[in-house]
N, C-alpha and C positions, 0 to 999 in steps of 0.2 A: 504494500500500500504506500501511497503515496500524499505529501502535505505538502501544499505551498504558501509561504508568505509574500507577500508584495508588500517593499517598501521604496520609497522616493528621494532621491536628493538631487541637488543642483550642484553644476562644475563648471569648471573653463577649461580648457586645456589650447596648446597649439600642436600641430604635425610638423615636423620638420626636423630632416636628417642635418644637422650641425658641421656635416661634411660635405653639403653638397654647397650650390650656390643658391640666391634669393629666387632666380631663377627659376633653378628644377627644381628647389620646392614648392612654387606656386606650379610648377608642371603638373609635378607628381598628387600633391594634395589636394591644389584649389583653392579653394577659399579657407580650408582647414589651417592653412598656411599663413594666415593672416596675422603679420606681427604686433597685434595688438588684440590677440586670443579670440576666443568666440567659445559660447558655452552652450550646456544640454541640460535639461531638465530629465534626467536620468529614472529607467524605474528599473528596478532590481525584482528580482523573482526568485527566493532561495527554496530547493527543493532538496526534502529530507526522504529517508526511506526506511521502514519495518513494520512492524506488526503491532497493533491497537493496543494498548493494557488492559487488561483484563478486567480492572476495578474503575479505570476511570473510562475505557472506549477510547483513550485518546493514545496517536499514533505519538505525539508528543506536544508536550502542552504551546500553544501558538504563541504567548503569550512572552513566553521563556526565547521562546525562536527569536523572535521581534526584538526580545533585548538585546539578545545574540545581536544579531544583524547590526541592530543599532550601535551596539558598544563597539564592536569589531571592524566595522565597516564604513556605516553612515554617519557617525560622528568623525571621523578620519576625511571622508570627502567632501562632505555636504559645505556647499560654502565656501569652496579650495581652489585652487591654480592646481591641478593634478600634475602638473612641469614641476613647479615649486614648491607648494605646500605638501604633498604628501611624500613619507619618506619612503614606502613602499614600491613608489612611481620610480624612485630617483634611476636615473642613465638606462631611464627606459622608453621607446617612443612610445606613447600618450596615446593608442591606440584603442576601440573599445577589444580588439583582442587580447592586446597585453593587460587588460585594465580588468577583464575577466577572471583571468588566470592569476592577478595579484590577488583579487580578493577573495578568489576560495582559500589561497594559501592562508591569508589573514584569519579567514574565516573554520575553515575544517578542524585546524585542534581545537576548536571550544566548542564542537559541535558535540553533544554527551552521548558516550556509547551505546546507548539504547536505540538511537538511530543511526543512520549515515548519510552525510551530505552527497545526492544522488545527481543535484543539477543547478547551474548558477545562469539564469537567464538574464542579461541586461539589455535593454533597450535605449538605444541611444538619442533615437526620434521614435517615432510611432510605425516608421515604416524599416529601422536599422535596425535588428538586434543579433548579439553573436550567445549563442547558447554552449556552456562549457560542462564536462563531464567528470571532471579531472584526469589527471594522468594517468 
């Protein structure tokens, strides 16, 4: 079985290799490349997996997830230059692929043995999202 929670934050970030030129970063990116950032109203999608408890029905309480998320995650981004402020991000392009696979990392040791963190879906607009599985 399966649980998911949805939670939201806002970022900035910019795309740009630091080794190429202004150039072919505006090639490669677009407007991603924009040196004066541009940001997402981001939604997260954290997906847990096992079996209901017995006493309470629940796969795991949602409530506890959400603070997960939040302590781990959403407090770390929400409101950030994901270039600058996060330290997680650091000497990494600012990609929502990289940016996936940072936050299970953050996020999978606090996830409590009775479940397992099964899926990290983020949405970068309404119509981007890159869904991670982990390693």
């Amino acid at each position: 079985m399966y649980l998911t929670r949805t939670e939201h934050f806002n970022a900035a970030h910019k795309l740009a290799n630091p080794n190429w030129s202004k150039e072919k970063n505006e090639e490669i990116f677009g407007a991603c490349a924009n040196e004066n950032w541009h940001g997402h109203n981001y939604e997260i999608l954290v997906t847990v997996k096992g079996e209901p408890d017995a006493e309470t029905g629940f796969l795991y309480d949602v409530k506890k997830l959400s603070q997960l998320i939040n302590k781990y995650v959403i407090d770390e981004l929400d409101h950030k230059n994901l270039n600058i402020d996060v330290p997680f991000m650091h000497g990494q392009m600012c990609s929502t692929e990289n940016l996936v696979v940072a936050i299970w990392k953050q996020l999978e040791p606090h996830i409590p043995a009775q479940v397992k963190l099964h899926s990290i879906k983020l949405y970068e607009t309404p119509r981007i999202y890159v869904e991670y599985f982990g390693a």
